[in-house]
N, C-alpha and C positions, 0 to 999 in steps of 0.2 A: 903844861897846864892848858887846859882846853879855854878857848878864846869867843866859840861862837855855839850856838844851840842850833839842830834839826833838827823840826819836826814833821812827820809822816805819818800818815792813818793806821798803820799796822808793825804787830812788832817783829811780823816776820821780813817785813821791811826795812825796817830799820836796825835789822839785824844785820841786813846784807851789805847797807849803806855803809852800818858805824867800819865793818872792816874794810872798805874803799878809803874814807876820809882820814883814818889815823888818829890822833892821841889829841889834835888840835879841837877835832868836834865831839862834841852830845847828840846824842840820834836818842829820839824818843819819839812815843806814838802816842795820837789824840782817839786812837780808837776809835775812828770816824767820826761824824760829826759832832760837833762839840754844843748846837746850840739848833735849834728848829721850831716850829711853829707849835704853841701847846696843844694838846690833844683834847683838852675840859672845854674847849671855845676857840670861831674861829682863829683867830688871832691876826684876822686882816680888818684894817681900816678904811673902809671903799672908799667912803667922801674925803679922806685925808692924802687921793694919789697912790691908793693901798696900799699904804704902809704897811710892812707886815713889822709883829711885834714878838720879837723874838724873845725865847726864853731858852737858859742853859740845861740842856738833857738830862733827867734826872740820871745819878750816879756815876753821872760823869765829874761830882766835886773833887772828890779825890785825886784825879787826874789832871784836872785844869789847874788845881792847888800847886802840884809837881811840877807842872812846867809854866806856870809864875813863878815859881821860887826857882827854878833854872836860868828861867829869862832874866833873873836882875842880877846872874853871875857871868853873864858873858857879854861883849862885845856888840857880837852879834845874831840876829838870830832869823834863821832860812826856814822860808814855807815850802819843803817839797811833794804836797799831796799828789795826786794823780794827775795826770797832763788832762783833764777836761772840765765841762763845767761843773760836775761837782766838785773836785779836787780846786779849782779856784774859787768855790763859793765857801770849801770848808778854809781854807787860807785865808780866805776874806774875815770870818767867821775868828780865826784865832787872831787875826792881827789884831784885831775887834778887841778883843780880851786880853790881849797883851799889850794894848796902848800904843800901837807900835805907829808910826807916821805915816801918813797916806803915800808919803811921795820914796819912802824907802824901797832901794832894791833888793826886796825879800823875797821876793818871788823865785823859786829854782824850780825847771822842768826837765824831764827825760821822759824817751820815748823807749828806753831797755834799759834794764838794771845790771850793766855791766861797769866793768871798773871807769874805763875812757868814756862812757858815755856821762855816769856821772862826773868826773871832777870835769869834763869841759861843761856839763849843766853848771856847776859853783862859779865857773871862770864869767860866766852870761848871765849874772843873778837878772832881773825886772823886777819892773813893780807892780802890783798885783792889776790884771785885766779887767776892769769893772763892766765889760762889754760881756764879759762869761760867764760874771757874777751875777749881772743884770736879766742874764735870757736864766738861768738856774732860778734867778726867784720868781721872773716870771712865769714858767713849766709849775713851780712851787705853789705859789700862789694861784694859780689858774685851776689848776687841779685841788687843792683847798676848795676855792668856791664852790667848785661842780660839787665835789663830795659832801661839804659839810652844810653846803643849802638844799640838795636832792635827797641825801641821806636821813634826814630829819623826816621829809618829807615823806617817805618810802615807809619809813618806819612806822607814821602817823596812821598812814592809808594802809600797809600792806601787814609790814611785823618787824620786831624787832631784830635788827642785826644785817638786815639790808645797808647795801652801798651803790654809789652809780660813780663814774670815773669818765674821763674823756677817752682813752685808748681801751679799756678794758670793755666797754661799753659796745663797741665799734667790733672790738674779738668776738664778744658773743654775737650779736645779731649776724656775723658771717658765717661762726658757726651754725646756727638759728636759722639764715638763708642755703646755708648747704643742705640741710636735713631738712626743710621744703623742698629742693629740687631733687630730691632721693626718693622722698614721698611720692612726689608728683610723677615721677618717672615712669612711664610707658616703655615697658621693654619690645624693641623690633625684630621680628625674626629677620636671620642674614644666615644664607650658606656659603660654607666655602668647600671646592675640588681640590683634594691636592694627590698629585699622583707621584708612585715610587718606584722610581726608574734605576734602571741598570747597565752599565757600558765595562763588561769585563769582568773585573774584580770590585769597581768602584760604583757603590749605590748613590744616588742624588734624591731629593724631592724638587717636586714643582707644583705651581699653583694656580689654579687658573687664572687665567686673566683677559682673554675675550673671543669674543663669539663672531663669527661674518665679519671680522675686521672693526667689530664696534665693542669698547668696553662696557658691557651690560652687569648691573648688579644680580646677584642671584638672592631674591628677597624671599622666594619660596620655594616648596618644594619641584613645581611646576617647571622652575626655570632650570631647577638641575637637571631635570627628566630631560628637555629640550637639549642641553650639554652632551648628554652622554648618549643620547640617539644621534646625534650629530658625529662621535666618535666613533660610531659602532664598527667593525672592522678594521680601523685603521692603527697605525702604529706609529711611535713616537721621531718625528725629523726633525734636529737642529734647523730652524730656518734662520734663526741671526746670531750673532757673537760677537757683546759690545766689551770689550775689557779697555781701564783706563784707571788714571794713577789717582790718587785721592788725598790731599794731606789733613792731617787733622791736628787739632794748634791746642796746648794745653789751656785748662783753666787757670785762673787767674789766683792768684795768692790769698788768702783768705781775709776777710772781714769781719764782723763780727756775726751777723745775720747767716752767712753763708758756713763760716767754723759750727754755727748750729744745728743746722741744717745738715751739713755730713756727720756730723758728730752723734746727731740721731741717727743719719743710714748706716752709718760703718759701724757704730760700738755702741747704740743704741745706750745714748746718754741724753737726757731728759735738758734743756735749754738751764734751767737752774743749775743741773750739776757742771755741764760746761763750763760755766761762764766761775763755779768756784774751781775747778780743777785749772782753768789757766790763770786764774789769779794767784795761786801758788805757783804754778812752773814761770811768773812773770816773776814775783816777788823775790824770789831766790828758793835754789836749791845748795845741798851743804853736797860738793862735787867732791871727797876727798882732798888731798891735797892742793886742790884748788879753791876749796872754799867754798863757801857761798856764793852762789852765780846766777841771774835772774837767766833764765831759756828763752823766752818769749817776747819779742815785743808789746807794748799795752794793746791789751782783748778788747779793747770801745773804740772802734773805729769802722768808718764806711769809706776809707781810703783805701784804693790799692795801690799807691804809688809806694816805690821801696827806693832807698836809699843807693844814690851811686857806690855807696862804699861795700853797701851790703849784696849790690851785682858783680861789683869788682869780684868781692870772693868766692861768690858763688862760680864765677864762670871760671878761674882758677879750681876750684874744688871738681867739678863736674867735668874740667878740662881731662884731669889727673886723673878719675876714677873710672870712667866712663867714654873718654875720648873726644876729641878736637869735633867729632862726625855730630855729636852731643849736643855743642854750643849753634844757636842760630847767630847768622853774621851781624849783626846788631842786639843789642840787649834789649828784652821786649817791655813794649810802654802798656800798661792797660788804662783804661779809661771805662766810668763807669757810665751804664744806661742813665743811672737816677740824675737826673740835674741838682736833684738837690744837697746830694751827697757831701759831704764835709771832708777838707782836704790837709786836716790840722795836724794827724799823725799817717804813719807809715801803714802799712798794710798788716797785718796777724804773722809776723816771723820768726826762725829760729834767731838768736844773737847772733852764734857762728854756727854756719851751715856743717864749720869742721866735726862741732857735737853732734853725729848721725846716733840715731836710735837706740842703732846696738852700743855703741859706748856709753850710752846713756844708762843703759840698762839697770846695771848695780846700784843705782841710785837714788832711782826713782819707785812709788810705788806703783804700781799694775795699773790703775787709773791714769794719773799721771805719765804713763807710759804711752799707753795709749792715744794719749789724746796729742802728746808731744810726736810723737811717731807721724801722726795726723797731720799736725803742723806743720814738719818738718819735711814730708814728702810732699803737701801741695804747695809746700816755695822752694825746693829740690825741681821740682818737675813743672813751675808756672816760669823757671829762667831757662828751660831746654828746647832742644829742635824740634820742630814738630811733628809727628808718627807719619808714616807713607806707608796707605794701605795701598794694594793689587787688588782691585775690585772686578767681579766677571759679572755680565748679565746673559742668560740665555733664554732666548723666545723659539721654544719646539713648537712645529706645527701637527695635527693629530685631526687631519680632514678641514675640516673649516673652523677649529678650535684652537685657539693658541694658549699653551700655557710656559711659566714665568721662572725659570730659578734664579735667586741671584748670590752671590760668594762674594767670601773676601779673604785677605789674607795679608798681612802684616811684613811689608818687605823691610823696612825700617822701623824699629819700634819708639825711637826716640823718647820724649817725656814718658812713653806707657811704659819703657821698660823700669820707673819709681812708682807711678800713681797713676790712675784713672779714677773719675770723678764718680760718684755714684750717683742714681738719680731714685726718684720718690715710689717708684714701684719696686725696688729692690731687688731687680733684676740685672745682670751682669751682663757687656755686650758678648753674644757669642758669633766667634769668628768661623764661617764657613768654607769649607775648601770645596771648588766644584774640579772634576777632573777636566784633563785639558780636551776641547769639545771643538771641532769642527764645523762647519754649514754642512749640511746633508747626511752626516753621523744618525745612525740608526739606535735607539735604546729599548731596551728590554724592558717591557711594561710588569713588572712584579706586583701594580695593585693600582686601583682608581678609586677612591675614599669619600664622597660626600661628606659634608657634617655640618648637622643645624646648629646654627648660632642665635644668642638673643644678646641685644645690647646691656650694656652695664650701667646703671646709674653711674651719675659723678663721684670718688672715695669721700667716707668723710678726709676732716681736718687730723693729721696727726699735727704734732707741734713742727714740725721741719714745715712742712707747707703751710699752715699759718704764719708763722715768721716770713715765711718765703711770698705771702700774698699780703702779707702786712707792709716788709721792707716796699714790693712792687706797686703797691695805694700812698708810699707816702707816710704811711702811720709810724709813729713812734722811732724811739732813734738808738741806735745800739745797748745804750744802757738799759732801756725799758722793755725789751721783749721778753725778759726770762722772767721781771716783774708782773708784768701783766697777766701772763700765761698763769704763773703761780696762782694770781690774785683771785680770778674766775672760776679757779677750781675750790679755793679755800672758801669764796662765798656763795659755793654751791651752785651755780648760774649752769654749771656745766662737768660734767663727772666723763671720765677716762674709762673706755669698754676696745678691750682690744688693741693698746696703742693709739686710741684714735679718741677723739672729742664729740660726745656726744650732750644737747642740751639737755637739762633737769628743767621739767613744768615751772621752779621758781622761775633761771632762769628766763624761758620765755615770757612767762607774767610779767617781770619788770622790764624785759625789753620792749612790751607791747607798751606798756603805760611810757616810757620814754621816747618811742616813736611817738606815742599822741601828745605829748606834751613838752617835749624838747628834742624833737626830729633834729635840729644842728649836732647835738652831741651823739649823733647816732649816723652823721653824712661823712662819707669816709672824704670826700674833696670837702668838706667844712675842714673835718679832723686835719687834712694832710696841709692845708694851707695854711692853717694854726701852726703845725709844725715849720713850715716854712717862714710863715712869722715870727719865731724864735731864733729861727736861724740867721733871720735879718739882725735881730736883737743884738744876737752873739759875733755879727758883723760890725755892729757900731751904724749901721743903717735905718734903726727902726729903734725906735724910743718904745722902751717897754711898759708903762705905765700910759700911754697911748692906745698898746696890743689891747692891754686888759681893759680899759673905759672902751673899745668898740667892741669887744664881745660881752660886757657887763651889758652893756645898755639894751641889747634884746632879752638877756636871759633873766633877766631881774623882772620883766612884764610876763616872760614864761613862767617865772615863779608864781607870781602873783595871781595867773590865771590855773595852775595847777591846784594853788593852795583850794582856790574855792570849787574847782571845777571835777577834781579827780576825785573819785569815788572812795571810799573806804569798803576793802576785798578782804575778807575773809579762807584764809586757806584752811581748806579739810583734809586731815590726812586718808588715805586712801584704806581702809580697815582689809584684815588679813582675817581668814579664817582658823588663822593659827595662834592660842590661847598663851597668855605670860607663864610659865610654870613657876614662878614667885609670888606672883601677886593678884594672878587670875585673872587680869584682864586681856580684852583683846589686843593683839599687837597690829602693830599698822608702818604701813611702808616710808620708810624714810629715802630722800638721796642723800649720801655722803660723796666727796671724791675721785671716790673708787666704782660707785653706780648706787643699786639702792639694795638696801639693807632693812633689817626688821625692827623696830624699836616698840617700846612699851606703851600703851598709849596713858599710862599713868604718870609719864614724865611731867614733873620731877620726882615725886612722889620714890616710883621708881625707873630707875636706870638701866634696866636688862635693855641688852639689844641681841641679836645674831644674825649670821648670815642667811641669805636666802636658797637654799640647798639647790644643786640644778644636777636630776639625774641626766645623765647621759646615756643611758639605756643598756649600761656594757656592766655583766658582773663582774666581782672580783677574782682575777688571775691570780689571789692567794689561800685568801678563807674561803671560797666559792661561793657563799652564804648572801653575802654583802652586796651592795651595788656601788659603784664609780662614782660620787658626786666630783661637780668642780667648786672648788675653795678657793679662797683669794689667803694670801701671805698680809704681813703687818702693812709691807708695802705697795701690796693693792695686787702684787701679782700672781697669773694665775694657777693654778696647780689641781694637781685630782688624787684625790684618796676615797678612803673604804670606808661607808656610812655606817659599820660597826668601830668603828675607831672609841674606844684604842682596846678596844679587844683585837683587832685587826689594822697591824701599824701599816696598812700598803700604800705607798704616795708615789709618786711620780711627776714632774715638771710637764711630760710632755703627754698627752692626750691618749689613753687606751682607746684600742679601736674594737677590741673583741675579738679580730681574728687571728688564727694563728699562726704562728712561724713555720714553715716548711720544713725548716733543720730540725729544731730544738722543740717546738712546739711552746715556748712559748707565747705571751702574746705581744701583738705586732703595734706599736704607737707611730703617732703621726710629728717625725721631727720634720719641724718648720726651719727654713735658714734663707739666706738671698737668695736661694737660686729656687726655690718655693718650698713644696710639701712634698714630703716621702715617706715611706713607711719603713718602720724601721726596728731590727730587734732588741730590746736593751741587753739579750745576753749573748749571742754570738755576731751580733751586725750586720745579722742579711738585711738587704735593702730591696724596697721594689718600688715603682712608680705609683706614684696617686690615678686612678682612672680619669681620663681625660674631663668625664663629667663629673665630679669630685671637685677638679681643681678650681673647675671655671665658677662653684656650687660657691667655692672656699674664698675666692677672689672678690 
């Protein structure tokens, strides 16, 4: 006969839980939160200490009904939500509803959903943290006032269905500032020399690197001319040979911010889907005869410290597979840049490192896979020895020109032979080998190459480096980036072209009007300090009804001066010369999400919208007739077919280029991957390289 009741937000949770605990408990789920702030009015009280006034979630009666009527059949009854401060505001939140005592130890926490981890969480009940509860309502309430007093506002002055937000707010205008300094950018010409040399069998490149003993830029053409008059007769001599050992130290175990951020480079998963794909491999997986088995330590954390138990086995595991050479002599500590960092759970880990990949395999699905695989090699390779590369530098002399090769070579491969880290241009490091080179060694000069260069503006934002310049301002804190991100795109502020964040005209309109009239909510050190004043909160250091009375008291005269001061703006949509074939009128450009699209301008009236066609100038390699447009998918992404469609079904993911294959004669498209762009055949796979001035065009 079961004696006590848990409850948990999810029932893939408490699925995994009931078979840990046995016949004695009830495991049941509140479905997340159970009770929040009403959505018809603010539901804060400012002159009352902000009380906020809470009310229970519509459609959650049924649920809450079920576990009252559980609660009055047992003993006892466990809060085990999530280890942070939502998880103990939603615990706070049922105690609330279940009558349950302020001072009972109901409180149960784990940081992995394995069997030993929970039953010693039931052996440590607490009682619930009002210091976790306290910063959650504050972040709650705080974010309330901004929206539901600026929102109104926006709506008045500008149009219906606008919103303003603290972190959301702060994403765009960096967006917003990156596509001014793209704008603004001045490209410089820059040359570079690189010459292609020969010693035997073995070809090298080099590059210039200076003139008369001085390192001189080569900004124009002028100054190449001056290089290579200065060469003229002479041949290429080793004049120095620096070679030396190099070690390079793994990344650190993952966090929540930085599992995004790769999780974009390697498998090109969007921040939202991350963050639900580990919340399944945390909650449990159904292992075969092992059950249900959570993989992952909890995804919301800016901790990297890992648990001694969880080094122990690694360094056994890694001893076994890989060799004693593997482990470094001490077990490594990381420590994070951010001071503000939160130190409450463990770092993003497999449970046991003994579940590698491939035994995972059958059990999981392809996402799932993927990202666990992810996982599970950046804390495999953040507890091993560090790589020892052989690095060679050589400086040949060529008259009074010196120019530069330099190599490397992997004597030990330690962590790299699990994982290397990937970084934001999606380029792989390439390891070069120089042959073995002597002082005064003679090469065979096979070509001397000028080539004009112009600099590149700054990339936009994809979502990996937003988070990645969000984490590094301070902004927002692992629960709130895949939030955020979502939120800017669904209100339009900002639409996705290419992987990458581009603003829409609303956007900038409401971030101009928010600059002039509540510049704090738009100051990334306002924003990052505010975060930091939560996390006082959530220390028991800083009384959170305090937080909110010193940021109320300015923002309430900025309301008041906006109310009278800010303009009422009329937006006009941009008109198309392309006619509604339903209803006759003209259609006119909208932005969605995805970029901008064509809508009716009789809306609501009527509803036709379509895409905005983009010929690419290539006919069709099937009906001949047709031309290539590019089409976006439901999901925004890109793809190219045949503008007789569907008399002519020809589609293709990756980009026709018009020219032909040498083999087959079909036609050659452009496959993109980390290592860049190549041309490629879809029917027998000849490959060729992108022309140099293509890539740089492409980049």
């Amino acid at each position: 006969m079961a004696d006590s009741l848990v409850i948990v937000e999810s029932p893939a949770k408490a699925k995994t839980i009931g078979k840990y605990l046995g016949s004695k408990f009830i495991v049941k789920a509140s479905m997340g939160h159970i009770r929040d702030l009403p959505k018809s009015q603010i539901g804060v009280e400012v002159e009352n200490d902000f009380s906020p006034k809470y009310i229970t979630i519509r459609g959650k009666g049924s649920v809450l009904k079920e576990l009252k009527d559980a609660s009055k059949k047992v003993k006892n009854v466990y809060l085990a939500a999530d280890p942070d401060r939502e998880g103990e505001a939603i615990a706070w939140h049922l105690a609330h509803y279940l009558e349950l005592n302020e001072g009972d130890t109901c409180r149960v926490v784990f940081n992995e959903i394995t069997k030993q981890a929970v039953k010693d969480a039931f052996k440590q009940p607490r009682k619930i943290n009002m210091d976790l509860v306290n910063a959650q309502q504050a972040r709650r309430i705080l974010d309330r006032l901004v929206g539901y007093k600026i929102s109104p506002l926006l709506w008045k002055k500008v149009k219906k269905g606008l919103s303003a937000g603290r972190v959301q707010s702060v994403a765009v205008k960096l967006i917003i500032d990156r596509e001014n300094e793209i704008d603004a950018f001045v490209p410089e010409e820059y040359w570079s020399i690189t010459a292609k040399l020969r010693q035997k069998d073995v070809t090298l490149e080099a590059k210039y690197y200076s003139l008369g003993g001085e390192k001189r830029e080569l900004g124009k053409e002028a100054d190449v001319q001056e290089v290579l008059a200065a060469m003229k007769g002479e041949g290429f001599t080793v004049q120095e040979v620096k070679e030396k050992e190099r070690l390079r130290n793994p990344a650190p175990p993952f966090i929540t911010s930085s599992l995004q951020q790769e999780a974009a480079r390697k498998i090109g998963f969007r921040a939202s889907k991350t963050m639900s794909v580990a919340q399944q491999l945390y909650e449990g997986v159904e292992l075969g005869k092992e059950g249900t088995v959570g993989l992952i330590t909890y995804m919301r954390t800016d901790s990297t410290r890992i648990s001694p138990v969880a080094q122990e086995e690694a360094k056994i595991y890694i001893t076994e597979k890989y060799g004693p050479d593997y482990m470094p002599d001490q077990p490594r500590i990381y420590t994070r840049k951010n001071s503000n960092a939160q130190d409450a759970h463990e770092a993003i880990r497999p449970t046991s490192i003994y579940r590698d990949p491939e035994s995972m395999k059958p059990f999981l699905t392809r996402d799932q896979l993927r990202l666990y695989k992810l996982v599970w090699e950046r804390f495999a390779s953040s507890q091993m020895s560090s790589a020892v590369l052989d690095t060679m530098t050589v400086d040949l002399s060529v008259g009074d020109v010196v120019f530069r090769a330099t190599g490397s070579k992997i004597k030990f491969p330690g962590f790299m032979k699990v994982y290397v880290e990937g970084n934001d241009d999606g380029t792989e490091e390439e390891h070069k080998f120089l042959p073995p080179l002597a002082v005064g060694d003679q090469l065979v000069t096979e070509a001397v190459e000028p080539k004009q260069h112009f600099t590149q503006p700054p990339p936009r934002y994809t979502e990996a480096r937003l988070v990645k310049t969000l984490e590094e301002l301070g902004i927002g804190r692992p629960s709130t980036y895949a939030p955020t991100l979502e939120t800017i795109q669904k209100r339009g502020y900002v639409a996705i072209e290419e992987k990458k964040f581009v603003p829409t005209e609303l956007g900038e309109l409401v971030s101009q009007l928010m600059e002039e009239f509540f510049p704090e909510i738009l100051d990334a050190e306002f924003t990052a300090n505010m975060e930091g004043n939560l996390d006082h909160v959530e220390e028991g250091t800083e009384d959170w009804v305090k937080v909110l009375a010193n940021f109320y008291e300015s923002f309430e005269k900025r309301l008041e001066v906006a109310e009278d001061e800010m303009k009422e703006i009329e937006i006009q949509d941009e008109v198309s010369d392309e006619i509604c074939e339903k209803c006759g009128k003209h259609l006119v450009y909208k932005m969605g999400r995805f970029g901008k699209f064509l809508a009716c301008s009789g809306f609501p009236d009527c509803r036709n919208t379509k895409p905005i066609i983009k010929d690419i100038g290539v006919a069709c390699p099937k009906c001949g007739e047709g031309k290539i447009i590019e089409r976006r998918s439901k999901k925004g992404r890109i793809f190219y077919g045949c503008d007789q469609y569907p008399g002519c079904d020809y589609v293709s993911w990756d980009k026709p280029t018009g020219k032909p294959c040498p083999n087959c004669d079909s036609m050659l498209v452009e496959k993109r991957s980390k290592a860049g762009v190549k041309l490629q055949c879809p029917t027998c796979s000849h490959t060729e390289e992108v022309p140099d001035d293509d890539q740089e065009e492409q980049a």
